[in-house]
N, C-alpha and C positions, 0 to 999 in steps of 0.2 A: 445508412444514408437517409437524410430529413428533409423531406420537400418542406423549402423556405416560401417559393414562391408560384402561383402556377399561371399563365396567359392565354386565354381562348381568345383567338380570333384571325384574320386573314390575314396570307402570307405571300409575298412574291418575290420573284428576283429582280433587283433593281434596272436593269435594265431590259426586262419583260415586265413594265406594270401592266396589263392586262389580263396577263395570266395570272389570277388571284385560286387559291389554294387556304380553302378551312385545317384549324391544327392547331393544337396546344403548345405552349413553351413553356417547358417546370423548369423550372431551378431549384437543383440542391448543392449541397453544400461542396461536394464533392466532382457534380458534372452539369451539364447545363446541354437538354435535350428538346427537341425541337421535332412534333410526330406531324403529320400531313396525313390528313384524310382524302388522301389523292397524291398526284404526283406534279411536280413542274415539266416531268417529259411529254411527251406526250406516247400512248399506249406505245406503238411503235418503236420508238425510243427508249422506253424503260425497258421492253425485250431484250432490243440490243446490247443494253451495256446493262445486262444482269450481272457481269462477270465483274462489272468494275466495284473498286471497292473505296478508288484513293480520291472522287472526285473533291473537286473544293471549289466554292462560291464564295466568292469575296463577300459580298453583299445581299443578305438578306431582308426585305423591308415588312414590317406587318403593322396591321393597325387592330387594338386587343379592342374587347369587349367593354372594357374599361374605359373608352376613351384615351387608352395612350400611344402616340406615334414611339417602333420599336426599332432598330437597327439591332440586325448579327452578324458580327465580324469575323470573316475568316471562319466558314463555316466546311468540315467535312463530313460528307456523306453516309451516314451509318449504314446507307444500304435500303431496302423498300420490300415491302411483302405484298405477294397476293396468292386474293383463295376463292376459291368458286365454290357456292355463289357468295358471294362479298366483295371487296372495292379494293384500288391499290393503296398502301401505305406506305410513305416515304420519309425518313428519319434523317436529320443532319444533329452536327453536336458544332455549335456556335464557340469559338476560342473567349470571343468578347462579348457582352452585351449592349449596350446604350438604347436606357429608356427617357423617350423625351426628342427625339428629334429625326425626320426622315436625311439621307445622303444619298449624293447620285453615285460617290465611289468612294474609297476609302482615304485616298489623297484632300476631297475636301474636311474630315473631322482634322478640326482643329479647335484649340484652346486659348481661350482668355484668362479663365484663373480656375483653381480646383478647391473644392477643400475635402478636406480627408483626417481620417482620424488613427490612430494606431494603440496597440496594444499597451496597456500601462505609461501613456501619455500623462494621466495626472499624475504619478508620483514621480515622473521625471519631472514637472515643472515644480511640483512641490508647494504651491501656494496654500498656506493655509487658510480658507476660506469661510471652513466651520467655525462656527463657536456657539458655547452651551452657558445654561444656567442653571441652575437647580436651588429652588428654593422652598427650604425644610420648615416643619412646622416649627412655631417660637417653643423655644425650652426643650425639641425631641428633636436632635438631628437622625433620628431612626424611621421616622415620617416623613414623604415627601409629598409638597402642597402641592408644586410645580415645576415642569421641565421645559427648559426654552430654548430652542436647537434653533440658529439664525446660520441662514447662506449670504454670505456678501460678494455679489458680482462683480467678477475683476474688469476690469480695465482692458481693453484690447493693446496689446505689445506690436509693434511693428516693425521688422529690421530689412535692410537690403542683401540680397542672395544674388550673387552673379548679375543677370540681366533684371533679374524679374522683386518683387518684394515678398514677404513671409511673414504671416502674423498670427499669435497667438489667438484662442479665442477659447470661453467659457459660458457654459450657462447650465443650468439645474432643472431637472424632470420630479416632481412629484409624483410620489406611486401610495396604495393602502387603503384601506376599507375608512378608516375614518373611523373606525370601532376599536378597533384590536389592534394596528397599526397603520404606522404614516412614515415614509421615509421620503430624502431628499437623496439625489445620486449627484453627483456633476459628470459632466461629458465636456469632454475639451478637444478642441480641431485644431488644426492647423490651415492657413489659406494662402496661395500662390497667389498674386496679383501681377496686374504688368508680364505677363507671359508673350506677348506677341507671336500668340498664334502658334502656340506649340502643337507640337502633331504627335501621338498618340505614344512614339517610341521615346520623346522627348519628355514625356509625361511622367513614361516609366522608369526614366533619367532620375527625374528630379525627385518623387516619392520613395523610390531605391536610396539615395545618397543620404535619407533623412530617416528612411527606414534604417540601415547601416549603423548608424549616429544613434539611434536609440538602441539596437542591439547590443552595443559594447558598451553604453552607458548601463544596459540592466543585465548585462553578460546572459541575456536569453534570447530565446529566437524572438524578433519581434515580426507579427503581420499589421498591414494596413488594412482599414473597411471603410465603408461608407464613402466613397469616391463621387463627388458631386462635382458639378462646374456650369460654367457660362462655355458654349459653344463659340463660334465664328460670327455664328448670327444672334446671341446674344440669348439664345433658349438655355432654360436650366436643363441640363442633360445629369445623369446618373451613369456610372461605368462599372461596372460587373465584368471580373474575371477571373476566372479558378488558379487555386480554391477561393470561393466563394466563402468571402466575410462577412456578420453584422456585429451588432453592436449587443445581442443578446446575450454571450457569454463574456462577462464583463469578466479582464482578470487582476490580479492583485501582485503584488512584492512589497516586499519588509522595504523600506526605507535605506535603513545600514548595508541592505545588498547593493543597494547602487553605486557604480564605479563612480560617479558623480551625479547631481543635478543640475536643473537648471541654475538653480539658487550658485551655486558654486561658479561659476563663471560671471569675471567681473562686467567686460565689455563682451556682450555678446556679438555684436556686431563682425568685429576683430575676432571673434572666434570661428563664425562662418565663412570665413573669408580663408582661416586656414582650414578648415574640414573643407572644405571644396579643394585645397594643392593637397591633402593629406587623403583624402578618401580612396582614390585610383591606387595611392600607395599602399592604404591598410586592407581595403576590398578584399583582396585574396587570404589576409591571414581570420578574417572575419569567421570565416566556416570551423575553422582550428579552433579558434577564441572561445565560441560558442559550444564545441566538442566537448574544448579540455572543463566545461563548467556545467556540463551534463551530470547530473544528483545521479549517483549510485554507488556501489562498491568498487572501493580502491582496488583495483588490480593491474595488470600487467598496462593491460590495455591503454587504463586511463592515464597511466606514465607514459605511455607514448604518444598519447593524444596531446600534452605538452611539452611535451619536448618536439612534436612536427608542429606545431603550434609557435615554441620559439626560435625551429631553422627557419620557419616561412617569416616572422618577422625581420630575422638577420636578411636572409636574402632580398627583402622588400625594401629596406630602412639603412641598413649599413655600406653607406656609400665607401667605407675604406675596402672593401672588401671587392668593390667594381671598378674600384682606381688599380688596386695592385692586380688584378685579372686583365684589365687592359696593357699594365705593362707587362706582365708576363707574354701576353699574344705577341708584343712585338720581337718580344726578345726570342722566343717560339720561333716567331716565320725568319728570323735572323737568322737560328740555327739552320732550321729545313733548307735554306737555299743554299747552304752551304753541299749540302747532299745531291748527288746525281741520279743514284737509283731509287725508279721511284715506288719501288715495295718499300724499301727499306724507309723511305722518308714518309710512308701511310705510317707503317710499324710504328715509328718514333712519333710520330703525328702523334698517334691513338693513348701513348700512352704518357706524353709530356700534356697533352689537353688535360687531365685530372690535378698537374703540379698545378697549374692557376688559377686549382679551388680550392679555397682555404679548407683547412682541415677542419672535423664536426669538433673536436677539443676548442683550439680555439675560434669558434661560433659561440658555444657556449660561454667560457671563457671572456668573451669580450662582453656579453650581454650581462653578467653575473658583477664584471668590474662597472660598469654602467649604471648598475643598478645597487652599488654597495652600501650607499647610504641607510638601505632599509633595515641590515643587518650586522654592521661595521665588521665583518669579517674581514680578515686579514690576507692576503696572496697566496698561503700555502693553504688554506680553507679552501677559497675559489678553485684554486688550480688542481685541487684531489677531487675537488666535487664535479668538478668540470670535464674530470679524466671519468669517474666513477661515471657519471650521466652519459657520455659516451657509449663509454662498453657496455652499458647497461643497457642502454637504447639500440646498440648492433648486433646484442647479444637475441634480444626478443626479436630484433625486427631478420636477422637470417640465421638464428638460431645457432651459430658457429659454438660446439662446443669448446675450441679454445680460450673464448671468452667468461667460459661460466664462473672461474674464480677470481676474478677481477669484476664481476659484477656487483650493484648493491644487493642487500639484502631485502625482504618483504619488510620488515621493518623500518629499516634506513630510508627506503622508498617512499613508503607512507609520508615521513616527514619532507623527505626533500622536495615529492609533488605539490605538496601544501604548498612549500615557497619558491618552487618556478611560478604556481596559480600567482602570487602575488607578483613576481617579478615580472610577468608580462602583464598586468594590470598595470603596473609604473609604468614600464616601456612605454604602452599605449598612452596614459595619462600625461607620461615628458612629449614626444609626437605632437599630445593636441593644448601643448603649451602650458601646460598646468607644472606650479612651481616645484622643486623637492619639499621646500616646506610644509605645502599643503599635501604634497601626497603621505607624509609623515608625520601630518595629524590627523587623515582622514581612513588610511588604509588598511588599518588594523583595530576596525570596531569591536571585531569579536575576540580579540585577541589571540587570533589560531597564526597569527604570524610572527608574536611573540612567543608563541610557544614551537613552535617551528624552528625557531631562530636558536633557540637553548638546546632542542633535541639534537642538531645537528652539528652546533660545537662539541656537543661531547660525543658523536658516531662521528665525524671526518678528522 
């Protein structure tokens, strides 16, 4: 645990400002704790509710040593100490932060624009910004005279998002002794405008949907930091909330890892516009996506990490699958009326409810022909592999040993896992409108999908 940041100064509850209370606020990475050199009860009071453990304070107001007006949101009681001879202590742990502005309750924070930055943002936009020179001595390119590393400041991008606007931004920090070394970094944000007054869950709306958006574009976990904005009243406020981000640990990806970039999308505009009907849809297989792309050793595990990875896409995305389950119900309660006794018609209930969900054969089966183009495999390929990934996946997941010679082998698996990873990376790529043709120049950089593709025409 690393204290990022710590607050001495006085603290009240907003609707007791009189009663002011000395106390630290640290923030680390991990918790955000809040101690009082005293108490907000008073003696009396804190006797009585020794016992309580679960109290909560919407609103905590302090003004630090620093000069900065503080708000803590949604704050619970950690409980308070005392010792004789010495003083009481009283501990809350704050869910939210905001440095930069007092509130009388939690209903007035609200929002004009934010801007916020997230993890491997520059190499999803992918601009290239650098560029060098190197200039060697005449007649010895073995000596070098000079090096000349230039940044060139982009351009601000602006598109419309739903109600509100969204635009890129960029700019470069200098760091180094000036002796031994000089580097240039770029930091790039992102900024809401036009928000009309968003309120705090609304917030967490909007940098979710775009947090999302970058996850599955670099198939890793992505977090957001540095949460800045214009309040209601037009103060720059800062928002902190665990876990607790900054921009100190800057991190990296290969390029060719990215499911796409920015650069790859032609009208971005039109692209936002379907990530906002597409998000609500993909959200839930997001957690799967991100699983089955977890770096380790192939095993059991990791083959069923995509394979529940592509029933949560089927069941998200495959509207044929929600059209023939509604006509099965009707044809269902068609049956049931026809019945009088009503055990017997639960009995038939319970077990005609399972006939109007497709079977996990063809789930995969319809996702595999979907996505053929990547492998031109032929029907009787699909349809073995689709049966094999099945049992294979019923087999691990309830352990039946009836299933265990109809299962794939440790071998056979290796490869076929390779190219489910890629076949839900199309899936997802068809979804946010991107053509076959670019996904079949862009989706086998490293070539583990071509070699995927040959192991398993000759094992199915």
């Amino acid at each position: 645990m690393t204290v990022k940041k710590e607050y001495l100064g006085e603290w009240w509850i907003s609707s007791d400002p009189e009663n002011k209370v000395s106390g630290v606020l640290t923030i680390t990475d991990d918790d955000f704790d809040l101690k009082l050199i005293g108490s907000f009860k008073q003696l009396k009071q804190a006797f009585s509710s020794i016992s309580v453990t679960s109290e909560r304070i919407d609103l905590i107001l302090g003004y630090s040593t620093c000069g900065k007006n503080i708000s803590l949101l949604n704050c619970s009681s950690k409980g308070f100490q005392m010792s004789f001879p010495g003083t009481i202590t009283e501990s809350f742990s704050p869910r939210e932060i905001i440095v930069g502005n007092h509130y009388s309750d939690l209903e007035e924070i609200k929002f004009k624009s934010i801007n916020i930055s997230y993890d491997y943002l520059e190499y999803w936009l992918n601009m290239r910004l650098f560029s060098e020179e190197i200039e060697f001595e005449k007649g010895n390119k073995n000596r070098t005279n000079s090096i000349s590393v230039k940044y060139n400041l982009a351009e601000s991008m602006e598109y419309k998002y739903v109600n509100s606007k969204l635009s890129f931004h960029s700019g470069a920090a200098l760091s180094g002794d000036r002796i031994k070394d000089r580097s240039i970094v770029q930091n790039s944000y992102l900024t809401f405008t036009s928000l009309n007054n968003y309120s705090l869950e609304e917030v967490y709306q909007i940098i979710g949907e775009f947090k999302s958006l970058l996850t599955i574009a670099c198939a890793k976990e992505v977090s957001e930091k540095n949460l800045e904005g214009l309040d209601l009243y037009d103060k720059k406020i800062k928002l902190l909330y665990r876990p607790f981000n900054d921009q100190n640990c800057k991190k990296s990806i290969q390029l060719r890892k990215l499911l796409f970039s920015f650069q790859d999308i032609e009208d971005f505009n039109t692209f936002l516009k379907n990530w906002k009907v597409k998000y609500e849809l993909l959200e839930p297989v997001i957690h799967y996506f991100v699983d089955a792309h977890t770096e380790g050793v192939h095993s059991q595990i990791s083959f069923l990490k995509i394979t529940q990875a592509l029933e949560a896409f089927s069941r998200r995305t495959v509207k044929k699958w929600e059209r023939e389950k509604q006509e099965s119900e009707v044809r269902i309660n068609k049956v049931l009326k026809m019945i009088n006794n009503q055990d017997d018609k639960e009995w038939l209930s319970d077990i005609l409810i399972n006939v109007s969900e497709p079977s996990q054969v063809n789930r995969f089966k319809n996702l595999l022909q979907r996505t053929r183009f990547l492998s031109s495999f032929n029907s009787k390929i699909i349809n073995s592999m689709a049966y094999k990934i099945t049992q294979t996946r019923n087999y691990y997941t309830h352990f039946n040993e009836g299933l265990r010679s109809k299962i794939l082998s440790f071998h056979d698996m290796f490869y076929i896992e390779i190219y489910l990873i890629y076949v839900l990376h199309c899936l997802i790529l068809l979804e946010l409108g991107f053509s076959e043709e670019f996904i079949k120049n862009n989706i086998d950089s490293g070539n583990k999908l071509s070699f995927a593709v040959k192991e398993i025409k000759e094992i199915i």
